[in-house]
Kinemage of the C-alpha trace (Angstrom):
@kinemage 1
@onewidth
@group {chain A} dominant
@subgroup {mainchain}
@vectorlist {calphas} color= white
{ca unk a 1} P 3.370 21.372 19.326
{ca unk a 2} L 0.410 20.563 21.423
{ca unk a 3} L 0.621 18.390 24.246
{ca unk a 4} L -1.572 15.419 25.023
{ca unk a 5} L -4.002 15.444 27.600
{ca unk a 6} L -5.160 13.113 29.803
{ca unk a 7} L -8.343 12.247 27.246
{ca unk a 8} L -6.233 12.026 23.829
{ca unk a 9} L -3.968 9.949 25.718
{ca unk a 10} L -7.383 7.174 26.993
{ca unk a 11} L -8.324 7.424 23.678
{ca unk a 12} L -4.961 6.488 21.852
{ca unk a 13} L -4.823 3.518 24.373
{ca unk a 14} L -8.343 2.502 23.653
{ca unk a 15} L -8.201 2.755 19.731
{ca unk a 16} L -4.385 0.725 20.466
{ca unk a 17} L -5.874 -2.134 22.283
{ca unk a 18} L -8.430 -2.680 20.186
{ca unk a 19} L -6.896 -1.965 16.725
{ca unk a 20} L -4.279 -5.010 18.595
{ca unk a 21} L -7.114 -7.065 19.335
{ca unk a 22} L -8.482 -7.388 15.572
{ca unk a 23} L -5.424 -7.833 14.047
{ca unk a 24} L -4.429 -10.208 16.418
{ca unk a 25} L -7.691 -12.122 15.977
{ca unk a 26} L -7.133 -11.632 12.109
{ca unk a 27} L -3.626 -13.272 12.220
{ca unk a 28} L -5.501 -16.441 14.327
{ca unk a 29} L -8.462 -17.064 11.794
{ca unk a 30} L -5.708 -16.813 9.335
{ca unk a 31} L -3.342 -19.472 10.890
{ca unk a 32} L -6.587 -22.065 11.702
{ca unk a 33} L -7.971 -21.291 8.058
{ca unk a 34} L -5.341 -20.345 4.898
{ca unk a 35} L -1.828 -21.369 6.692
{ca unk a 36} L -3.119 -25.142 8.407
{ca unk a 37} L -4.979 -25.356 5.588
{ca unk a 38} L -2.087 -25.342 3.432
{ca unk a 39} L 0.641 -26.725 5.724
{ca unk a 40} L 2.766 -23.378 5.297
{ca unk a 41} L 5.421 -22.127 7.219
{ca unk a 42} L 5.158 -18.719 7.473
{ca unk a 43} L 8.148 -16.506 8.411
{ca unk a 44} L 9.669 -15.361 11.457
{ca unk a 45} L 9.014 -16.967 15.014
{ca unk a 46} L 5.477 -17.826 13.952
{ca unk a 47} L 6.671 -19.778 11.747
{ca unk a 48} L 9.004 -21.599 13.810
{ca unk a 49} L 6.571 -22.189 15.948
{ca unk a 50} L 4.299 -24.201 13.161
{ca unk a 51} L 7.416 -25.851 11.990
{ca unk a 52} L 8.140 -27.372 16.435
{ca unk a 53} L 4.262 -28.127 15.925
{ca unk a 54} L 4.597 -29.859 13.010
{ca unk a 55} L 7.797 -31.569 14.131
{ca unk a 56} L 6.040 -33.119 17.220
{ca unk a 57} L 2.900 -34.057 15.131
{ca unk a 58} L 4.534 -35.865 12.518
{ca unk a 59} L 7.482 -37.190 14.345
{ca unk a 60} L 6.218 -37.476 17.656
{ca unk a 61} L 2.701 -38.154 17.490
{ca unk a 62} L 1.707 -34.923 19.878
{ca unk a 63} L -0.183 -31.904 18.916
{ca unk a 64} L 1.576 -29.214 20.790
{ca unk a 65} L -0.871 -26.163 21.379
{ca unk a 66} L 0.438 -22.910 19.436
{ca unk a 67} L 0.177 -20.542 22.719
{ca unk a 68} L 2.938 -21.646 24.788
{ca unk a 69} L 5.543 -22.344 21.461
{ca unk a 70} L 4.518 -18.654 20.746
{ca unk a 71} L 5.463 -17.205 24.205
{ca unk a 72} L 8.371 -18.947 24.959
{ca unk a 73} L 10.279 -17.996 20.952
{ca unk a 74} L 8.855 -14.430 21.805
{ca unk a 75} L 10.394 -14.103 25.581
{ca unk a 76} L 14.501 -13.003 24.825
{ca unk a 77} L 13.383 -10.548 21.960
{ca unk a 78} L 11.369 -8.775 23.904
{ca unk a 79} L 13.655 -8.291 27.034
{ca unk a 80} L 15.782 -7.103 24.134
{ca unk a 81} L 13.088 -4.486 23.023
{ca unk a 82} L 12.309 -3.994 26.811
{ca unk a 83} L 15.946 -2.283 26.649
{ca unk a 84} L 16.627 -0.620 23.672
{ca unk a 85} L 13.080 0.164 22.294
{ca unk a 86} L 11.180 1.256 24.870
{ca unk a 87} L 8.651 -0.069 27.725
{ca unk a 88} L 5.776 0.850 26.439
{ca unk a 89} L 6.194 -0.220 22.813
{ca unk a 90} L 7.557 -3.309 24.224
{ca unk a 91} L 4.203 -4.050 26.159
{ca unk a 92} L 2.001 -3.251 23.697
{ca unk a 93} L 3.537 -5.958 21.559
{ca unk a 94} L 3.302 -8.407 24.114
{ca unk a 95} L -0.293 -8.105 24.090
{ca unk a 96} L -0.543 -8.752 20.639
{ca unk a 97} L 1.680 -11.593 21.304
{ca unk a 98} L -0.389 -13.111 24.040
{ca unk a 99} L -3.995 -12.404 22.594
{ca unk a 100} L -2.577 -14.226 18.936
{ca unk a 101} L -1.606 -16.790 21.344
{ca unk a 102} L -5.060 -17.244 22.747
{ca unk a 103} L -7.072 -16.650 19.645
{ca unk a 104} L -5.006 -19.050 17.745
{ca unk a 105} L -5.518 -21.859 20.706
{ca unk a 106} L -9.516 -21.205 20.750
{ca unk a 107} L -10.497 -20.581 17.055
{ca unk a 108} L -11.012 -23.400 15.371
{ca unk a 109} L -9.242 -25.230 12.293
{ca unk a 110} L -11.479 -24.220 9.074
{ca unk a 111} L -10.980 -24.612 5.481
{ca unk a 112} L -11.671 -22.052 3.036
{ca unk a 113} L -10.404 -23.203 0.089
{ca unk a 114} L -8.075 -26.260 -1.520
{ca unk a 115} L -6.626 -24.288 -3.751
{ca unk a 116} L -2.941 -24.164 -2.543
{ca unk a 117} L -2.240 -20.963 -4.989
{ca unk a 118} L -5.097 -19.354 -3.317
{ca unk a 119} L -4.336 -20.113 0.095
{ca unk a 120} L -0.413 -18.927 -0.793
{ca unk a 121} L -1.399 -15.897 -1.995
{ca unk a 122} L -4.709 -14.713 0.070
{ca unk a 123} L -3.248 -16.003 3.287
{ca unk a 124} L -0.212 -13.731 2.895
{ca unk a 125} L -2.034 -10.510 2.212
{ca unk a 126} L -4.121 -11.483 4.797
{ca unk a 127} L -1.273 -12.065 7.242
{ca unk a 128} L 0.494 -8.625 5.745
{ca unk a 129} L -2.819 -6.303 6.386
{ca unk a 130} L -2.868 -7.300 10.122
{ca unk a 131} L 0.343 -6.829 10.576
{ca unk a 132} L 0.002 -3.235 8.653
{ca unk a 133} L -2.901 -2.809 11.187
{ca unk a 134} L -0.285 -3.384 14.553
{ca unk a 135} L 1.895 -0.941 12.422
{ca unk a 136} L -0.529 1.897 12.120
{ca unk a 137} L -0.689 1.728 16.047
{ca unk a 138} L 3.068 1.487 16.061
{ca unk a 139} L 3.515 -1.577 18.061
{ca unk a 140} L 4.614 -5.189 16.577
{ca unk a 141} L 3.367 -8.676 15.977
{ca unk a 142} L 6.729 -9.748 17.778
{ca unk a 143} L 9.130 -11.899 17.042
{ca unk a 144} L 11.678 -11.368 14.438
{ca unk a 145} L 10.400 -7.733 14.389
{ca unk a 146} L 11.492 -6.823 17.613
{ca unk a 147} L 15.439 -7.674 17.068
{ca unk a 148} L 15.239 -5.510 13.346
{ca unk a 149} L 13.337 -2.628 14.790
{ca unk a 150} L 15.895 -2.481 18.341
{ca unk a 151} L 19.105 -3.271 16.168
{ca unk a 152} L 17.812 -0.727 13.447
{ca unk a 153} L 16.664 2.479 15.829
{ca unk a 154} L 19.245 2.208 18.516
{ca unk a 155} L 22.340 0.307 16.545
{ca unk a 156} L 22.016 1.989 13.390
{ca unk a 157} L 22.263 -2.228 11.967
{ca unk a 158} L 20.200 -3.420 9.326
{ca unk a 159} L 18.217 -6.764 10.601
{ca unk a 160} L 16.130 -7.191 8.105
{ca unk a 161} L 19.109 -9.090 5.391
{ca unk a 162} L 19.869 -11.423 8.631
{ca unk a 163} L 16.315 -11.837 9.071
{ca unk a 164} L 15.445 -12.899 5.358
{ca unk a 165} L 18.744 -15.329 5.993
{ca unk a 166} L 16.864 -17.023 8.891
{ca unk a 167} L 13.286 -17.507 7.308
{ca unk a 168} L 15.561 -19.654 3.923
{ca unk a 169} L 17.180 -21.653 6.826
{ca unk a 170} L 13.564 -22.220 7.925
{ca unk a 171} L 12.090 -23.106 4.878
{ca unk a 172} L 15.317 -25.205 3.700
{ca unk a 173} L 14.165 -27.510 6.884
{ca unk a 174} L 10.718 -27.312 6.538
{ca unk a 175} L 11.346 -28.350 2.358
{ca unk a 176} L 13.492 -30.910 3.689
{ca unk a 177} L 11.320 -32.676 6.601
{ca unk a 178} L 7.715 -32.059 4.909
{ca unk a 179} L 8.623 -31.636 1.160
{ca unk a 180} L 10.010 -28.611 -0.875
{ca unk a 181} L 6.344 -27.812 -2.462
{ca unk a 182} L 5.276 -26.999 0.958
{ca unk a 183} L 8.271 -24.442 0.945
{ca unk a 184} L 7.945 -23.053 -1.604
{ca unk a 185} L 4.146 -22.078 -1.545
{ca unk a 186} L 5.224 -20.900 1.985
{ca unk a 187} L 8.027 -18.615 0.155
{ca unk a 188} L 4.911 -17.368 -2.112
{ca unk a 189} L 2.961 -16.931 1.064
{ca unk a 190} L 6.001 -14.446 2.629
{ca unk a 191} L 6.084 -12.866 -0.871
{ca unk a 192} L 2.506 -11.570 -0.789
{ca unk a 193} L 2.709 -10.858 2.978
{ca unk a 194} L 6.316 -8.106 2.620
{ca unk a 195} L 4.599 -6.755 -0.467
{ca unk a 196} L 1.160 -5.491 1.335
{ca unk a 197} L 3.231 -4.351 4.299
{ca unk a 198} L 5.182 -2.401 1.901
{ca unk a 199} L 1.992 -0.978 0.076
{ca unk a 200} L 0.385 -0.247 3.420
{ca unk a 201} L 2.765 1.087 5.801
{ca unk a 202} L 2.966 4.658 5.616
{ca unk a 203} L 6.402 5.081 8.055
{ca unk a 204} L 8.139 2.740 5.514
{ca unk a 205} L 7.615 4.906 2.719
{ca unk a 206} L 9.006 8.745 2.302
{ca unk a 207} L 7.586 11.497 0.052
{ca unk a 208} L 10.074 14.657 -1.254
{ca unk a 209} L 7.921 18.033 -1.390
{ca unk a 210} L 8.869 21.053 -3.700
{ca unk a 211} L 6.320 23.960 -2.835
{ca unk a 212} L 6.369 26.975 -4.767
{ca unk a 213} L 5.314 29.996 -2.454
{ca unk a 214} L 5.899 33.671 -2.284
{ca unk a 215} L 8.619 35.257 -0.227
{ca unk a 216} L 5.785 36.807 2.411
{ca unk a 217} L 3.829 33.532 3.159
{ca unk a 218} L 7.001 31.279 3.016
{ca unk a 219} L 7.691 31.392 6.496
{ca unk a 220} L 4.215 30.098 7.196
{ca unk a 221} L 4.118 27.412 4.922
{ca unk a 222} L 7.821 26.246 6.986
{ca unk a 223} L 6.155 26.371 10.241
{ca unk a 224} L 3.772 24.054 9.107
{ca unk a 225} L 6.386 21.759 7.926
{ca unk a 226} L 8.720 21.759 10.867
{ca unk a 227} L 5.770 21.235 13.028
{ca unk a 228} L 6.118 17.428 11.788
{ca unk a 229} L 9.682 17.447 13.647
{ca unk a 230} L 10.691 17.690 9.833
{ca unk a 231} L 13.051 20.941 8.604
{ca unk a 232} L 13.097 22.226 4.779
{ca unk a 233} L 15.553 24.015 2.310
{ca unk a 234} L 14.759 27.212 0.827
{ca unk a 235} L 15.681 28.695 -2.676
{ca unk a 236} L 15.508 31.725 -4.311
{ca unk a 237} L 13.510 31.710 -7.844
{ca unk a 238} L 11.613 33.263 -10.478
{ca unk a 239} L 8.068 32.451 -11.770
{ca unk a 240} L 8.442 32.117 -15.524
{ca unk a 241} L 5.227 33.331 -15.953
{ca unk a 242} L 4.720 36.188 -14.284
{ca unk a 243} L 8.007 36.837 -13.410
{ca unk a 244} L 7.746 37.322 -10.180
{ca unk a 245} L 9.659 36.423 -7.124
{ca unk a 246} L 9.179 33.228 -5.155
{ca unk a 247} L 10.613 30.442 -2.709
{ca unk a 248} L 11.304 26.618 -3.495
{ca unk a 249} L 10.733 24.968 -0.824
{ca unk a 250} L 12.577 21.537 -0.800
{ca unk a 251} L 11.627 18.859 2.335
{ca unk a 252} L 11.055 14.959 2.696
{ca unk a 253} L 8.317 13.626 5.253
{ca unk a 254} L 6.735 10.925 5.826
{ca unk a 255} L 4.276 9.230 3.383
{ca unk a 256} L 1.427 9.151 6.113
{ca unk a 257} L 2.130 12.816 6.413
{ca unk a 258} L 2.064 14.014 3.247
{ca unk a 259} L -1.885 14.379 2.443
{ca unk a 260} L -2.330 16.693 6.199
{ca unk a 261} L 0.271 18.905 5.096
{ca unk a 262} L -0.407 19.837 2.165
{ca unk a 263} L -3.905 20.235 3.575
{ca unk a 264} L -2.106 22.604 5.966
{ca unk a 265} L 0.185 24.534 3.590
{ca unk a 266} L -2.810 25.130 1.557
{ca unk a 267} L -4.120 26.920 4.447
{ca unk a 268} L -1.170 29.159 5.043
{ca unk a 269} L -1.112 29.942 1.224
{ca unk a 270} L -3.996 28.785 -1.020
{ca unk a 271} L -1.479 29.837 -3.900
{ca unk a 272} L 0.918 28.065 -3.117
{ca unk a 273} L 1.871 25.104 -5.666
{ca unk a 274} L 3.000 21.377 -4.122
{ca unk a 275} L 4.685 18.846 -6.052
{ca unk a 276} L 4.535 15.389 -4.254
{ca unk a 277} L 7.481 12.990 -5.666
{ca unk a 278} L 8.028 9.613 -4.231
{ca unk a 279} L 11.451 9.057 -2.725
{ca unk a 280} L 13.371 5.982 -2.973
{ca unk a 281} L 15.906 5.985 -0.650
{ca unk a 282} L 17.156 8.724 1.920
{ca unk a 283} L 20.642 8.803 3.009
{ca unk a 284} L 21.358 11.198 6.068
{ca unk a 285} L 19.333 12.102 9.321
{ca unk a 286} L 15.909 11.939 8.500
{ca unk a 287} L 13.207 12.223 11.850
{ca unk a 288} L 11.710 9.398 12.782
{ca unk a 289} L 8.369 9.381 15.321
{ca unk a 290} L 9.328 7.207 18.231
{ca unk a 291} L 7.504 4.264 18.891
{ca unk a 292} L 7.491 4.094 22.308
């Protein structure tokens, strides 16, 4: 495979930072607009952090500014990340940490609409496409995410069921302190959010590939496909139609990879026939691009 140089790797930093930058700004308009707007909780440590804020508002008569909450919840996952992620995956997600931290501070409180529904359900696709957009760039919005993505990569643990456990605690106290509505539009509001992240991120989804090729261009069309750190089965068959010889190729990538390669195999045979299935579920060592 061909190795970076020193201008692809400026340029991935530069397109990193700023793709960081607007999602980070995205997440702050959406806080001061949809979430205040509504007095929703949304989930993970950003949500924690509205639900100290709202604590000291209503209870305490303070306004506590978002930044500092946000950077002190954030500091022990990402020492944990730090270790068993990686540095520079870690670092990368503290900026986005710090710059929602500053954006949230500075932009000011807006209302878009009144509509609680609304708000519920735009301000969680909102919140899920910039958090697709850190995703794409394979860093984090923090939080919550760093503890499932260490204990899942290195410690082979699903987080995510312990994680969903922790945002019902925090929406059983927010119910309880500032009514249940509130929860449960927030629970809406988390709702739309997983279900856009799920739509739009490509290294959550996987994609099976059976190519039909013929015996002489088959090993082409396998270079291709280990050349995604991916490998491939191959079967003997029989076209029905002409009754000729071929190779079934049988391999599961990446949904994000899928549309290149087949650009790719098409190149190495323009015969050669690709059927694209979704895949559920894969059990078994499947390659995974670092994110660090």
């Amino acid at each position: 495979m061909r190795t970076m140089t020193q201008k692809d790797r400026l340029k991935e930093f530069v397109i990193r930072v700023l793709v960081i930058a607007l999602s980070s700004l995205i997440v702050a308009i959406n806080l001061k607009s949809f979430v205040a707007a509504g007095d929703l909780f949304p989930g993970g440590f950003t949500g924690v952090a509205r639900l100290i804020q709202r604590c000291a508002l209503e209870f305490g008569g303070v306004e506590l500014p978002f930044g500092p909450i946000n950077l002190a919840l954030n500091a022990i996952p990402a020492v944990i990340s730090f270790k068993l992620v990686g540095r520079r995956f870690t670092l990368y997600s503290c900026l986005t940490i710090l710059l929602t931290s500053i954006f949230t501070d500075l932009v000011p409180a807006f209302e878009i609409t009144e509509d609680i529904l609304l708000i519920s359900v735009f301000g969680g696709m909102i919140s899920g496409f910039a958090g697709c957009l850190c995703l794409w760039v394979r860093v984090t919005s923090g939080g919550t995410d760093f503890i499932a993505i260490a204990l899942s990569e290195r410690k082979n643990v699903d987080a995510w069921t312990y994680i969903f456990c922790g945002n019902v605690v925090l929406l059983f106290i927010a119910g309880y302190l500032f009514g249940w509505d509130r929860a449960l539009y927030s629970m809406l509001y988390q709702y739309a959010c997983t279900q856009v992240i799920k739509m739009l991120d490509p290294d959550g989804r996987r994609a099976t590939l059976l190519i039909v090729t013929g015996r002489e261009t088959a090993g082409g069309v396998c270079a291709q496909i280990q050349e995604t750190n991916h490998t491939a089965t191959l079967m003997e068959g029989v076209g029905l139609y002409n009754g000729e010889p071929c190779v079934i190729i049988y391999s599961v990538v990446s949904d994000g990879e899928v549309r290149s390669l087949a650009r790719k195999i098409r190149q190495s045979d323009p015969k050669a026939f690709v059927n694209v299935l979704r895949t559920q579920r894969v059990v078994g060592k499947f390659y995974r691009r670092p994110r660090d």
